[in-house]
C-alpha positions, 0 to 999 in steps of 0.5 A, a space after each residue: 442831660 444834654 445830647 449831645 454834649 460836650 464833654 470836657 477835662 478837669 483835675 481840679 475843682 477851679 478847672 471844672 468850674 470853668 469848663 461849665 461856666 463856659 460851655 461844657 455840658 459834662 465834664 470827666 474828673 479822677 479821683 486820688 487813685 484808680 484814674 489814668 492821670 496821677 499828674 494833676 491834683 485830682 479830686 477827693 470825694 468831698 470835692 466831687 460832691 462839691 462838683 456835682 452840687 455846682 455843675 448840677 446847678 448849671 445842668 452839667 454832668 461829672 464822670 468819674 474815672 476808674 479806668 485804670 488796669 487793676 492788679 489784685 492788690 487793687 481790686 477790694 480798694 478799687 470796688 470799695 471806691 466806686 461805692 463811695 463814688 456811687 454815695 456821693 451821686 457821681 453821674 457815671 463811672 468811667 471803665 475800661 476793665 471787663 471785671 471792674 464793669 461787673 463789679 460796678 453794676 453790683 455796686 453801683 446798679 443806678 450809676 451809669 457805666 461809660 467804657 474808657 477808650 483803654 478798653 479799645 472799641 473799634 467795631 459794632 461787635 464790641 460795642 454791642 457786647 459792652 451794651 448788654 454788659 450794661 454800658 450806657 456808653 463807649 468811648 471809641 478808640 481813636 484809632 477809628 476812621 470816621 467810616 468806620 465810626 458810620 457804620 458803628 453807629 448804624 449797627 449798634 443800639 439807638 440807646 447806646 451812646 458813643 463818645 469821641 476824642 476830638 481835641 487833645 493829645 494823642 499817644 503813640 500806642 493803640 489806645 494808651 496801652 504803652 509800656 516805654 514808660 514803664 520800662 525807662 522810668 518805672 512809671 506805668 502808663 496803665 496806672 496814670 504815671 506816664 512819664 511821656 517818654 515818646 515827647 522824648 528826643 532819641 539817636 539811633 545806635 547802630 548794633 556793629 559800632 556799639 556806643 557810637 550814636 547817629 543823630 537824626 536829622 530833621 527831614 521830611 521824615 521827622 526827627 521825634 519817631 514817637 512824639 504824635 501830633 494833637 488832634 484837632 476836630 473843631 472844623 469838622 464837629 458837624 461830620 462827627 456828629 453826622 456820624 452819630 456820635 452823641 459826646 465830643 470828648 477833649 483830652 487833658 486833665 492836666 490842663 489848666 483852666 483857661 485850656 477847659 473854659 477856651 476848649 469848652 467854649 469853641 466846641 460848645 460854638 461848634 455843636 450849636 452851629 451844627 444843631 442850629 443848621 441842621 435844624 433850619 434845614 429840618 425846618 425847610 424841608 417841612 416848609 416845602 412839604 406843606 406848601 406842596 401840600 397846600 398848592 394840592 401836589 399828591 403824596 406820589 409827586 412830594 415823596 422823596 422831593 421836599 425832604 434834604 438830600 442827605 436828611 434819609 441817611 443821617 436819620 437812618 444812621 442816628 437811629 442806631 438800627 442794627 444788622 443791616 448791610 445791604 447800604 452803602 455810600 461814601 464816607 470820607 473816602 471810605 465805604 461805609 455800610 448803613 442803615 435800611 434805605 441809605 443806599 446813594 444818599 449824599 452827606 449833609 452839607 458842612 457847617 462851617 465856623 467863623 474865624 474866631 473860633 476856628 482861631 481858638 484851638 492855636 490859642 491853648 498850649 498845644 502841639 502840631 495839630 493832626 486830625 487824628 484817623 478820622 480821614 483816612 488821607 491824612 493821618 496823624 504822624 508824629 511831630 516834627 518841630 519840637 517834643 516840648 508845646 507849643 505856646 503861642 499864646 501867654 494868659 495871664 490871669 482870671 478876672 472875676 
C-alpha cells in the first residue's frame, strides 16, 4: 500500500487499466448498482476481480462504491452486495451511510471502509466518531479550506487516513446532496442518475408578469447560476500534502481513458516531486546536524538550528496528535490550531512543477478551472463561459 496515493476514477476495465499503467496508486470503480455514478458502464464482479488481479500485479488498490442513500427496498440487496464484494477480495469499500457502514463491519469485518464525501466531513469531530466506527478512511467534503483541513488532520488519529478531491468536477450542493435533478427529471442524484440539471442554461421569470422570460446576460456576474467550475490542485499538491492529507482523489468516473492515464500521471509527477523534495530537505536537515556534531557544537548550540524551519510543525501535524489547541499559525490566510510545539513555525517551502505537467489538466475535457475552497480568497464560483466542456485538446486513439 502506497501513502500517499493517488487515487484515480474508472468506469470500465479498459479506463482502470490506464490509470494504473500510468501512474495511480489506487483506483475507485461502481459496481451495476448502489455507486453514485449509474452513467458509465461500471463493473460487474467478475470484472473487479479481474481489476484487482491486474492492479494487484503492478501494486495498485481497487475501491468499491456503495455510497448510495439507501431506501428500505435496497437495504437486503445492498448488504448481499457488499458480501460478494468482500469474496472477491475488494481493497475497501466506499460508504457514505452511517447504517450501511455498520452493516459492512458485519459482513465484510477485514475490508477496509473509507467514508464517501456524501457522508459530509467537515470537522475533527466527525471524523473522529466515523474512526471509532471502524472507518480506515474519510473522504473529506470539498467544502473544506485547507486550514481547516490542518487542523483536521492534527485533531484526529495518526492512523486515520484522509482523502481529498483535488481534480475534477465540482457540484453546486454541499457535498452532492441535490434534489433539481430529481425534481426536473426524475433522476435522483443520490442514486448516481444525476441529470447535471445545474450545466443547464436558465431565464428568470418575474412573478408580476407571468410567462414573460428576461435572459441573462453574461456579465461579470455569469450567466450559469449553478454550473460550478472544476477544481484543479495539480500546482498545489505539495500544500495538500502538507496538510496531511494521505489520498489526492480525482473525480470522474465517467471519463474516458485518456482523462485517468493524463490525470494519474501529472498527479503522480506531483506527489514524487513533493517526496522527492521534502526528502532532500529531511536529508539536509540531518546533514547539518552531523556535521555540527563532528565540528563539536554542543546539543544546546544545535537545537532548533539544523532542522528546517517549517520541519517541527509538518511533523507535528502529519502525526495526527489529537486535542491540542494551545498552537496556531497561518494557514492560507487562515488560523489554524496544531499539534504540541508548532506555535510560529512557517510552512514548508512550495514544490514547484515544470510547465509540462502544470500543462496537462488543460489537455482533458474540462471546464473553467477553480481551486475549490481550498483558499479561501478565491473561491469557486460558477462558470461563466459555457455549460458544455471545454475541449481544447482531440485525442485520437490508444497505441499499443
Amino acid at each position: 500500500m502506497s501513502i500517499p496515493e493517488v487515487l484515480a476514477p474508472a468506469g470500465n476495465l479498459a479506463v482502470l487499466k490506464a490509470a494504473v499503467d500510468f501512474g495511480a496508486d489506487a483506483v475507485y470503480c461502481g459496481g451495476k448498482a448502489f455507486g453514485m455514478r449509474s452513467g458509465p458502464k461500471n463493473f460487474t464482479l467478475d470484472d473487479f476481480a479481474t481489476a484487482l488481479d491486474y492492479a494487484h500485479a503492478r501494486g495498485a488498490r481497487v475501491y468499491a462504491t456503495v455510497n448510495i442513500v439507501p431506501n428500505n427496498e435496497e437495504i437486503e440487496a445492498m448488504n448481499r452486495y457488499m458480501g460478494e464484494l468482500a469474496e472477491v477480495g475488494i481493497d475497501a469499500l466506499i460508504i457514505s451511510d452511517i447504517g450501511v457502514m455498520l452493516a459492512a463491519r458485519r459482513i465484510a469485518p477485514r475490508t477496509e471502509l473509507h467514508v464517501s464525501t456524501q457522508a459530509g466531513v467537515m470537522n475533527y469531530q466527525t471524523a473522529n466518531a466515523l474512526y471509532d466506527l471502524g472507518a480506515s478512511r474519510v473522504v473529506l467534503a470539498r467544502e473544506m479550506t485547507l486550514a481547516q483541513i490542518h487542523e483536521l488532520r492534527a485533531k484526529t488519529p495518526a492512523d486515520l487516513q484522509i482523502e481529498a478531491f483535488v481534480h475534477g468536477s465540482m457540484c453546486m450542493a454541499f457535498s452532492g446532496r441535490c434534489m433539481i435533478s430529481k425534481y426536473l427529471t426524475g433522476r435522483d442524484p443520490n442514486h448516481g442518475d444525476c441529470a447535471q440539471s445545474c450545466r443547464w442554461k436558465y431565464h428568470v421569470v418575474e412573478e408580476k408578469r407571468p410567462g414573460e422570460l428576461f435572459g441573462l446576460e453574461e456579465d461579470s456576474r455569469g450567466t450559469y447560476l449553478f454550473n460550478s467550475q472544476d477544481m484543479n490542485l495539480l500546482e498545489h499538491v505539495d500544500q495538500i500534502l502538507d496538510a496531511g492529507v494521505t489520498s489526492l482523489k480525482i473525480e470522474g468516473r465517467a471519463k474516458g481513458a485518456y482523462y485517468a492515464a493524463a490525470m494519474s500521471n501529472a498527479y503522480q509527477y506531483a506527489l514524487q516531486a513533493w517526496k522527492r523534495q521534502r526528502t532532500a530537505e529531511a536529508s539536509g536537515a540531518a546533514a547539518g546536524l552531523s556535521a555540527g556534531v563532528a565540528s563539536g557544537l554542543s546539543a544546546g548550540a544545535l537545537a532548533g538550528a539544523a532542522e528546517p524551519a517549517w520541519s517541527a510543525a509538518w511533523s507535528a501535524e502529519a502525526s495526527g496528535a489529537v486535542g491540542n489547541t494551545a498552537a496556531t499559525r497561518s494557514v492560507a490566510g487562515e488560523t489554524v490550531f496544531l499539534a504540541d510545539d508548532t506555535l510560529g513555525e512557517p510552512v514548508p517551502p512550495r514544490v514547484e512543477l515544470p510547465e509540462w505537467v502544470r500543462a496537462e489538466p488543460f489537455k482533458v475535457t474540462h471546464r473553467e478551472y477553480s481551486t475549490g475552497f481550498y483558499f479561501p480568497d478565491a473561491p469557486v464560483t460558477e462558470s461563466t463561459q459555457r455549460g458544455s466542456y471545454i475541449s481544447e485538446w482531440l485525442w485520437l486513439g490508444t497505441v499499443t
